[in-house]
N, C-alpha and C positions, 0 to 999 in steps of 0.2 A: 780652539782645536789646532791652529796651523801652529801657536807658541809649543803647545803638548806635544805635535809631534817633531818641534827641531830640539825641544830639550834634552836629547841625548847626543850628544856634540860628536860622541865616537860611532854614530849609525855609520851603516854602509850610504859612500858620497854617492851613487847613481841614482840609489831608492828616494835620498835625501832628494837630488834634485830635482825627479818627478812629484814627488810629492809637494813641496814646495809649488812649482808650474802649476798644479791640480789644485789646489790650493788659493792661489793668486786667482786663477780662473772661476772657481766656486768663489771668491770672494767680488771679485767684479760681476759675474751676471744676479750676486745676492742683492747687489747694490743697484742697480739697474731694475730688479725684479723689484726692488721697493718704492723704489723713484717713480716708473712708468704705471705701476698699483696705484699708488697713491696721486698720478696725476687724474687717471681714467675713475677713480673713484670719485676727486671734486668734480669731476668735467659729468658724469653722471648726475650729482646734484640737481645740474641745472638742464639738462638735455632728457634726463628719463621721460618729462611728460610733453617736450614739446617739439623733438624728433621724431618721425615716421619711421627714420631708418637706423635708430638706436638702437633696437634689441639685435637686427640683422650686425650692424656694424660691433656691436658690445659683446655678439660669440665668436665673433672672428681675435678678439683683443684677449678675452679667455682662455681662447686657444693655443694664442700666443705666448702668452705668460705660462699657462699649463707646464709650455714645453720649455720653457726656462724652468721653472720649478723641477720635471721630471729632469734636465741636465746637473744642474745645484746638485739635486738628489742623489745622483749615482756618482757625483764629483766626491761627492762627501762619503758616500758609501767606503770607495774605492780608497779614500784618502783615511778613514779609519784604518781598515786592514793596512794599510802603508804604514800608520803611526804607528800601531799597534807593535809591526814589525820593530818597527826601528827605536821604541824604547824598551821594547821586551828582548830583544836578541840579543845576546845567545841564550835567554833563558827559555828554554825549548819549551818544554811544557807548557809553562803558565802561555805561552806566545800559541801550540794550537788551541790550549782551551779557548783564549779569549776570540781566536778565529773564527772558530767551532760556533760558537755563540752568538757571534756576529752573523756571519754569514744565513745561518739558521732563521735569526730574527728579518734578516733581508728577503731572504727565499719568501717566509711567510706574509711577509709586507708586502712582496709583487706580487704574491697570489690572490690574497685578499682584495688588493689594487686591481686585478684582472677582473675576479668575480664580479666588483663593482661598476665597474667600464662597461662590462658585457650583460648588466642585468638594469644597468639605468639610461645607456645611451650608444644602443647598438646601431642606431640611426644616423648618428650623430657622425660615429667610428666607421660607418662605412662608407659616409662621403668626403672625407676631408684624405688628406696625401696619406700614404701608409706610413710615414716616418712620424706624421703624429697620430695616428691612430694606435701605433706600436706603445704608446706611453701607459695606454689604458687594455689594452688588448692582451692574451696569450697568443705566443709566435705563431700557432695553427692556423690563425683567423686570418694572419695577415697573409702567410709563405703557402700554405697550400691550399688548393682549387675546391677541396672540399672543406675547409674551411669560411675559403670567401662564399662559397654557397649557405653553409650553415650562419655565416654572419648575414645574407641576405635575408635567408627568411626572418631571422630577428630583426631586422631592420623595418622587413615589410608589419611586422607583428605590429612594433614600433608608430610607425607612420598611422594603422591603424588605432594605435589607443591615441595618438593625438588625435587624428580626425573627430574618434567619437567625443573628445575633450571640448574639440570646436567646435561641434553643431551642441553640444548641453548647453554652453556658453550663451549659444546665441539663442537657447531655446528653443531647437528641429530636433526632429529626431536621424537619430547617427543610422547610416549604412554597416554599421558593425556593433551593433548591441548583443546579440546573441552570441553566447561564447562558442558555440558550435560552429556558426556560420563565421565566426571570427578566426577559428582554425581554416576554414574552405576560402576564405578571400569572397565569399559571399555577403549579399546584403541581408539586413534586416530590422526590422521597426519592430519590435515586442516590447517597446517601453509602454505601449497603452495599450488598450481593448479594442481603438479604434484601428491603431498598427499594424497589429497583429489580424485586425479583420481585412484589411485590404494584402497585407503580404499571403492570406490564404488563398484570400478572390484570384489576385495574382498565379500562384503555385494553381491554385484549378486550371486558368486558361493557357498554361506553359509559358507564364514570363517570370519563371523566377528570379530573372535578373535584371527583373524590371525596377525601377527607382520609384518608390511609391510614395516619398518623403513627401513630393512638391501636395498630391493629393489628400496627405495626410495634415499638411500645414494648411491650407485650404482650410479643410473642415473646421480645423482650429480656429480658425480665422473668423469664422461662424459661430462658435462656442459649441461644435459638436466633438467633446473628447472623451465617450463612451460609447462604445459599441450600441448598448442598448437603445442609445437615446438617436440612433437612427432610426427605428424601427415605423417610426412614423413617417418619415421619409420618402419621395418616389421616387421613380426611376429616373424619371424626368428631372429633378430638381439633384440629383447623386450625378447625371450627366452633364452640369455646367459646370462641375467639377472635378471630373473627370472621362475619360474615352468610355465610350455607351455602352461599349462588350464588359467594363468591368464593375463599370454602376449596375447592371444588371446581375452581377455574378455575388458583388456585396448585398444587392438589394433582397437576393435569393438567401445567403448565407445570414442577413439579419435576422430573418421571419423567423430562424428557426436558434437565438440566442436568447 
């Protein structure tokens, strides 16, 4: 691309010699962006399984190169329309159509590049500096207050579906399984009939924001993970398990499943 656009020898010299500079520079950070890629790619090989601190240190290296890639990217952009200029001029026409075109295909690349930023990793975008959140972001999210709010609550959404990602993992049940409660920043265990019976007991005695996970993994712990199959159960033996206001309240709420 940099030989394409000095092959018109009679461009205009100023356009020539930025473009040129832009050029030079998209070519040195391509080279470095492949270099420093491919050293953190062997060096993974051998660190993915035996680092603690390699996924933590491996997003910060991502993010690094991202932002080399997002500069390359608009080095080149900007260095097309330069070339474009200076072997199409003075032929006017064909010089805006192929602008036209360009620019068009660019506009919908960062759009789609937005879309993407803010639907896969609005979490991500909202705690790192805004000069790199800007790579994947639209300007709103980053320049105005109701912006960085609207990226907030995606962020908080965010934080939420990992959470529930980390307790399936480890085999508990998530404080955000229900989609409803997952709008209200509320908890909730409705992945079983056991869950779902203690987040009731609960909502009867006004602790709906009580954490019923630990009494819920309990039972499990016992092999009791249906509702029904407490019904044999006392009161007495649901209270070593949990606070005696609530073993009573599920004890009450079984008899009648």
């Amino acid at each position: 691309m940099w030989e394409w656009g000095n092959s018109n020898t009679a461009g205009n010299e100023v356009v020539t010699r930025i473009f040129n500079c832009m050029m030079a520079v998209a070519l040195g950070l391509n080279v470095v962006l492949a270099l420093f890629a491919a050293f953190f790619w062997i060096n993974s090989i051998g660190l993915n399984s035996s680092s603690d601190a390699f996924y933590l240190q491996s997003v910060r290296v991502i993010g690094h190169l991202g932002i080399l890639t997002y500069i390359i990217s608009n080095l080149i952009a900007v260095g097309i329309l330069l070339g474009i200029y200076l072997n199409l001029s003075p032929n006017w026409p064909e010089l805006i159509i192929a602008w036209l075109i360009m620019l068009a295909v660019q506009i919908k690349s960062t759009l789609v590049t937005h879309q993407y930023g803010l639907a896969t990793q609005p979490l991500e975008a909202y705690h790192v500096p805004m000069y790199q959140s800007a790579t994947v972001l639209p300007p709103k999210y980053i320049c105005s207050k109701q912006g960085r709010e609207e990226l907030k609550s995606l962020a908080k959404h965010r934080a939420q579906e990992l959470t529930r990602k980390a307790y399936h993992t480890r085999g508990k049940i998530s404080p955000y399984n229900n989609s409803s409660n997952f709008e209200e920043g509320k908890e909730s265990t409705t992945t079983s009939s056991v869950g779902a019976l203690l987040r009731e007991a609960a909502n009867n005695l006004g602790r709906n924001d009580e954490d019923i996970t630990t009494y819920e993994s309990k039972l499990a712990n016992n092999w009791y993970t249906e509702a029904e199959q407490l019904q044999c159960l006392s009161v007495e033996f649901l209270a070593g398990l949990m606070p005696h206001r609530l073993a009573t309240e599920v004890h009450d709420l079984v008899q009648k499943v």
